[in-house]
C-alpha positions in Angstrom: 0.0 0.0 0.0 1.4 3.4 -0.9 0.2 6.3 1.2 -0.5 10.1 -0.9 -0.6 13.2 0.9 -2.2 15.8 -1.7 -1.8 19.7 -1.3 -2.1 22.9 -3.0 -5.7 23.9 -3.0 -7.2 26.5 -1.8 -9.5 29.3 -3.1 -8.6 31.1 -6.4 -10.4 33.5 -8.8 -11.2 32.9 -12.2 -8.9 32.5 -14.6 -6.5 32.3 -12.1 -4.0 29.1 -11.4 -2.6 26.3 -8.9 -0.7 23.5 -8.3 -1.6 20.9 -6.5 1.0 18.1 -5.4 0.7 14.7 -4.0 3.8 12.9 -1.9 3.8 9.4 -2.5 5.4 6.9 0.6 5.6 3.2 1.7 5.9 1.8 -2.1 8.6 2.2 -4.7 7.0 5.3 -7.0 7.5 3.1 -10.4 5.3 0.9 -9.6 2.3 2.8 -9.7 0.3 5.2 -12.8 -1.1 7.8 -11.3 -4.4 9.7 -11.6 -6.1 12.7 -10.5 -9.3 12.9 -9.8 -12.0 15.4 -8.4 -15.7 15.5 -7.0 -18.1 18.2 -6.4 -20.8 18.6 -4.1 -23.4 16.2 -5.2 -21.6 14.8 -8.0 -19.5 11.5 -9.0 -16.1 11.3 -8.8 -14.5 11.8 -11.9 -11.2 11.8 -13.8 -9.2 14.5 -14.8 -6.0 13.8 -15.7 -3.4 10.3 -15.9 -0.1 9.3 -15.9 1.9 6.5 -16.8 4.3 4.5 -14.9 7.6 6.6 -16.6 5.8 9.8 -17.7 5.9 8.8 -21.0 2.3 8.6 -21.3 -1.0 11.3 -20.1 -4.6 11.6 -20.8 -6.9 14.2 -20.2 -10.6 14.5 -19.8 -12.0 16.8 -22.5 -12.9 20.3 -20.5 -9.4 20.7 -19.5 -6.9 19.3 -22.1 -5.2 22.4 -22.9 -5.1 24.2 -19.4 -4.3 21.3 -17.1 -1.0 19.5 -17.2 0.0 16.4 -15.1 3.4 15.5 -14.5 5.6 13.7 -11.9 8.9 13.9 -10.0 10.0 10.2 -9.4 13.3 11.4 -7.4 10.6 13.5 -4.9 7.7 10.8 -4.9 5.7 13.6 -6.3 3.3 13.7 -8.7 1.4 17.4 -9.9 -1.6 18.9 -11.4 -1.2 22.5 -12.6 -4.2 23.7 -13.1 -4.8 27.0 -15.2 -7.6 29.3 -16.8 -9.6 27.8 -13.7 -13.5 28.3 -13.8 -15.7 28.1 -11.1 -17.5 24.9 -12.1 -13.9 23.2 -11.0 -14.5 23.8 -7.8 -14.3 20.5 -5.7 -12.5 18.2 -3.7 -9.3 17.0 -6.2 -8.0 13.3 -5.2 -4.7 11.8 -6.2 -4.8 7.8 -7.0 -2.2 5.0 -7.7 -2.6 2.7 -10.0 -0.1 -0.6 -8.8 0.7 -1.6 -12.5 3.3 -4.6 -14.1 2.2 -3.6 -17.4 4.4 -0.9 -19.3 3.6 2.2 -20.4 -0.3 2.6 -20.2 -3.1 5.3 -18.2 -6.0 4.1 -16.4 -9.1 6.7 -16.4 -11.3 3.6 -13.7 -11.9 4.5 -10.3 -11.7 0.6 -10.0 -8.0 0.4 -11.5 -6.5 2.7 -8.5 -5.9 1.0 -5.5 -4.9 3.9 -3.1 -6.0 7.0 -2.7 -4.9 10.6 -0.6 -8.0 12.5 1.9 -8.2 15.0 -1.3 -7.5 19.0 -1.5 -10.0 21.2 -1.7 -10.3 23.3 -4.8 -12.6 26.7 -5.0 -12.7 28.8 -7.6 -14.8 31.8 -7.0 -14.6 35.9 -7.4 
C-alpha cells in the first residue's frame, strides 16, 4: 500500500492558477500510474487527468486538455496537477490515485483500477 498526501488547494479566482502536489510513501514510486481525480458537491467522482508509470504517457478528460497538465517527479515521490484558466465549475475536492501496474507504459481513467488514494484538497474557484 502506498500512502499520498495531496496539497495545493485553496480558493482562487477565475482564470487564475494552482498546483496541487501529491507525496507518495511506503511503495517504490514506479510501480504505480497515477491519476487525479475530483468530486463536487453532489456529483461522482471523476477523472481528470493520468499518468503513466515513466511519464511517457497522459490523458486528459475533455474540459481541461489544454489548461491542465500532469506531470511527476520520481526522485521527490511527487506527482502534480497544474491547473490553469480555472472556472468556477472546478471547484471540488481533487483526489490523487495509484494505480499498482506490471504492465508498461499505459493510463488508467477507472476509479476501479487505483488501489490507493490521498484524503483530497480542496479546490474553489470563485470571485
Amino acid at each position: 500500500q502506498v500512502q499520498l498526501v495531496e496539497s495545493g488547494g485553496g480558493l482562487v479566482q477565475p482564470g487564475g492558477s494552482l498546483r496541487l502536489s501529491c507525496v507518495a510513501s511506503g511503495r517504490p514510486f514506479n510501480y504505480y500510474a497515477w491519476g487525479w481525480f475530483r468530486q463536487a458537491p453532489g456529483m461522482q467522482r471523476e477523472v481528470v487527468a493520468t499518468i503513466s508509470r515513466r511519464g511517457m504517457l497522459t490523458d486528459y478528460t475533455d474540459s481541461v486538455k489544454g489548461r491542465f497538465t500532469i506531470s511527476r517527479a520520481s526522485a521527490l515521490n511527487t506527482v502534480y496537477l497544474q491547473m490553469n484558466s480555472l472556472k468556477p465549475e472546478e471547484t471540488a475536492v481533487y483526489y490523487c490515485a495509484a494505480a499498482e501496474t506490471y504492465s508498461g507504459e499505459r493510463t488508467y481513467d477507472q476509479e476501479y483500477q487505483y488501489t490507493d488514494w490521498g484524503q483530497g484538497t480542496q479546490v474553489t474557484v470563485s470571485s
